[in-house]
C-alpha positions in Angstrom: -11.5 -22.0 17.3 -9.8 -21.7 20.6 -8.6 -18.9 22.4 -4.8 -19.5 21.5 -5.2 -20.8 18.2 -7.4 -17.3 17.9 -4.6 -15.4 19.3 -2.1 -17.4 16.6 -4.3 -16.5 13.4 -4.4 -12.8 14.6 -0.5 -12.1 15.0 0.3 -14.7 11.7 -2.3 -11.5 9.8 -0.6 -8.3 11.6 2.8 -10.2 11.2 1.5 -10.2 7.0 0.6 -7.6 7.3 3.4 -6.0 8.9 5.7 -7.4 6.2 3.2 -6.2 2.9 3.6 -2.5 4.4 7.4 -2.1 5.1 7.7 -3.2 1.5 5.2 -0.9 0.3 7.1 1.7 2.2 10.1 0.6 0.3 8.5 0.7 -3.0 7.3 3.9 -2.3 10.6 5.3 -1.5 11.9 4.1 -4.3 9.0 6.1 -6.1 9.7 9.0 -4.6 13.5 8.7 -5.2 13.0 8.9 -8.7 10.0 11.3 -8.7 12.7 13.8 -7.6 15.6 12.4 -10.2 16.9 13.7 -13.1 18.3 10.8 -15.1 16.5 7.9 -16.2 15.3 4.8 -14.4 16.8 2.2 -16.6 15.2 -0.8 -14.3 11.8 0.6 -14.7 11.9 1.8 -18.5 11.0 -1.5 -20.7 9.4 0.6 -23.4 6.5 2.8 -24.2 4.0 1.2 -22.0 6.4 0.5 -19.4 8.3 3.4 -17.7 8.4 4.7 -14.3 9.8 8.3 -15.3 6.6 9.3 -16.9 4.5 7.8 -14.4 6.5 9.6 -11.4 6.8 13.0 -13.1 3.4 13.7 -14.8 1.4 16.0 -13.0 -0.7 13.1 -11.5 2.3 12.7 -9.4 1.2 15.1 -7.3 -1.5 16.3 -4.9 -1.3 19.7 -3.9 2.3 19.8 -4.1 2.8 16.7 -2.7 4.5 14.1 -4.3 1.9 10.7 -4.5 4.7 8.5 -3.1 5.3 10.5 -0.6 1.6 10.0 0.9 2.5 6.2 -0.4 5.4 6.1 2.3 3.3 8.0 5.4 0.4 5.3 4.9 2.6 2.2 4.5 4.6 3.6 7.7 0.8 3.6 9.7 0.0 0.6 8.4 3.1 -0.4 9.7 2.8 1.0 13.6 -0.5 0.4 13.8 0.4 -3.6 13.0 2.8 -3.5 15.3 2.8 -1.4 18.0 -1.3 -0.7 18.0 -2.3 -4.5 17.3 -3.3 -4.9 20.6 -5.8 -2.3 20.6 -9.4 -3.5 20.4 -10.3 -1.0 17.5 -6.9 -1.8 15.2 -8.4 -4.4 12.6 -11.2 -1.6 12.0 -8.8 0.9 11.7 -6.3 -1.1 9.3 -9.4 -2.4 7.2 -10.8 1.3 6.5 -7.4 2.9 6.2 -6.2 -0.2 3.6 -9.7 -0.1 2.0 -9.5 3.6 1.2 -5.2 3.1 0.1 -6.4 0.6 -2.3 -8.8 3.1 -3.8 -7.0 5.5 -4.2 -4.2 3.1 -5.4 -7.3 2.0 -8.3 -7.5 5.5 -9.0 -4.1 6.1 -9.8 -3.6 2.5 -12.1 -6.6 4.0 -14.1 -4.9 7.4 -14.9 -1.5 5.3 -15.7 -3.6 3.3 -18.3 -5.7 5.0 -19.1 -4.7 8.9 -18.9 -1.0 8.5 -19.3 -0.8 4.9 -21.3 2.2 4.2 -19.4 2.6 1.5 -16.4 4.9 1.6 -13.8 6.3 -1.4 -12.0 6.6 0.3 -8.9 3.3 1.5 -9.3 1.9 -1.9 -9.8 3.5 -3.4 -7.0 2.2 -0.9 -4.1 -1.6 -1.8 -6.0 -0.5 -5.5 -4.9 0.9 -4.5 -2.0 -2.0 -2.2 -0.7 -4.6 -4.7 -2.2 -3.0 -7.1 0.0 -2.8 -5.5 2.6 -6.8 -4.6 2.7 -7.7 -8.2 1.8 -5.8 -9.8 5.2 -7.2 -6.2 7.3 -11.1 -6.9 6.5 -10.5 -10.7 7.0 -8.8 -10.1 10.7 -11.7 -7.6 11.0 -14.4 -10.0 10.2 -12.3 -12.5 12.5 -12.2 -10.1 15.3 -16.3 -9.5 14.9 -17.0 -12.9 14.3 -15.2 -13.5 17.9 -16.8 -10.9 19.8 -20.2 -12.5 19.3 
C-alpha cells in the first residue's frame, strides 16, 4: 500500500470512528435523560422484555453513584477527541484500541445483567454494545494497520 493510499485508509477508520462515537454519545444521553426521568419512555417500552425504564433505573445503573450512561457519554466524548483532534499522534490507534476494547467489556458486562439479572433489554442499551463493539473492531484493525506499517 502506498504512502497516500495509507494515509486514506487511516482518516476513512478515525473518520468511522469519529461518527460510531458521537452517536454513542447521543445514545448515551439519551440514557441518561431518562435514567433521571420520571414518566415513562413510551419509545423504549415494547413489553416485558423490552423496556428502557427498568434497565436505566435498577441499581445496576449505577456505579458508585454514578449513573452508567453518564460514564457512557465521557468515553464516547474521548473516543471522540482522541479521533479527531489526537489522530495524528503516533500512540492514538493504541490508545482507541485499549480504551474501546475495555468499553466493549464492560458494555458485555452490562448486556449480561440486562438478560440475565434484570430479564429486561434496552434498545438504547443494545445500540451503545453495537456502537462500542464497533468502535473497537475498526480501533484494533487501524492498530494492527499502524503496526503492520511501522515494520
Amino acid at each position: 500500500m502506498t504512502l497516500a493510499a495509507t494515509a486514506r485508509f487511516s482518516r476513512r477508520i478515525f473518520l468511522a470512528i469519529a461518527v460510531l462515537a458521537l452517536a454513542g454519545a447521543v445514545v448515551s444521553a439519551a440514557s441518561l435523560y431518562h435514567h433521571y426521568g420520571t414518566s415513562a419512555s413510551p419509545y423504549c417500552d415494547i413489553g416485558e422484555n423490552f423496556n428502557c425504564d427498568i434497565v436505566n433505573r435498577s441499581i445496576y445503573s449505577t456505579i458508585a453513584g454514578i449513573p452508567v450512561a453518564l460514564v457512557g457519554v465521557a468515553g464516547y466524548l474521548a473516543v471522540l477527541t482522541l479521533a479527531t483532534f489526537y489522530r495524528n499522534q503516533a500512540e492514538a490507534p493504541v490508545i482507541l484500541a485499549i480504551g474501546s476494547l475495555a468499553g466493549l467489556g464492560f458494555a458485555l458486562y452490562l448486556t449480561y445483567i440486562e438478560g440475565f439479572v434484570l430479564a429486561a433489554w434496552c434498545i438504547l442499551c443494545l445500540s451503545s454494545l453495537a456502537l462500542i463493539l464497533s468502535i473497537a473492531v475498526l480501533s484494533s484493525v487501524l492498530w494492527v494497520h499502524r503496526v503492520r506499517q511501522s515494520d
